[in-house]
C-alpha positions in Angstrom: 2.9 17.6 -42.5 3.9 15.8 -39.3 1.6 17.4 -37.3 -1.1 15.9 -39.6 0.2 12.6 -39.6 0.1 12.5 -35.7 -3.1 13.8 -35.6 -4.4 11.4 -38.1 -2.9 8.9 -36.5 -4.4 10.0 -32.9 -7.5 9.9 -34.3 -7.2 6.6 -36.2 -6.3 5.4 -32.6 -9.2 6.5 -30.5 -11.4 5.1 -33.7 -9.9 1.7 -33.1 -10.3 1.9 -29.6 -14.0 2.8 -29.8 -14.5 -0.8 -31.2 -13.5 -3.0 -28.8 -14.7 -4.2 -25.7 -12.8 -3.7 -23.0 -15.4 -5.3 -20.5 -16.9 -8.0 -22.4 -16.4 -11.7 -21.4 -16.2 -14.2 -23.4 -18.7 -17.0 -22.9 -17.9 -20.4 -22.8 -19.4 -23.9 -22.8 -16.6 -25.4 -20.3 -17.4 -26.9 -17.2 -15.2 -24.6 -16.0 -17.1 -21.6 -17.3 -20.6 -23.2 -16.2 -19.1 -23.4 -12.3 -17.8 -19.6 -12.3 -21.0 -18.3 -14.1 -22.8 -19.8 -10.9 -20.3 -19.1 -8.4 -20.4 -15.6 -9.7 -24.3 -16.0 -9.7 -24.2 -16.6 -6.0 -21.8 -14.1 -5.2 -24.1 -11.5 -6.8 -27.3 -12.4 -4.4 -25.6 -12.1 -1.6 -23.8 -15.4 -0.7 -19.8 -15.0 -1.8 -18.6 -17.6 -3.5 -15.1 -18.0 -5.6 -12.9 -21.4 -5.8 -9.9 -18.9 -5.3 -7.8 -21.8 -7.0 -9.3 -22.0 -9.7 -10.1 -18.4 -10.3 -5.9 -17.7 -10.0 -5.2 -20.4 -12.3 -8.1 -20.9 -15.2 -9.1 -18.4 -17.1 -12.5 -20.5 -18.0 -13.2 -20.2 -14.3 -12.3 -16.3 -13.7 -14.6 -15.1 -16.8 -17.6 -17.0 -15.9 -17.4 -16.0 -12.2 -17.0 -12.3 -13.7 -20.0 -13.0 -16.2 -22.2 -14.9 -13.5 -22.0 -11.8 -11.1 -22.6 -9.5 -14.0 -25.1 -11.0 -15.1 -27.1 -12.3 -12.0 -26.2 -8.7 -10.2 -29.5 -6.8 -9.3 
């Protein structure tokens, strides 16, 4: 009977897991956002570009630099 329940509950696990996004970003209207999306932008064609400030210490910043460069990446 424990066996079962572990297993079940393995399973229920990896079920769980299967629904969330791990590598999604959330999008933002922030000016914050706006400037990482385009700093990202840049960075993907070609032309680095990061406010490493603002990147350690907003989180507005850091996702739309990850989604700009995602995004804009060829």
């Amino acid at each position: 009977m424990r066996q079962i329940l572990m297993g079940m509950t393995a399973v229920g696990v990896l079920m769980l897991n299967g629904c969330t996004g791990s590598s999604a970003t959330p999008v933002s209207n922030t000016p914050e956002f706006k400037q990482g999306q385009h700093d990202g932008c840049t960075t993907a064609s070609g032309n680095y570009v990061k406010n490493s400030e603002m990147f350690r210490t907003n989180m507005d910043y850091q996702n739309g630099w990850f989604y700009g460069r995602k995004k804009c990446n060829k």
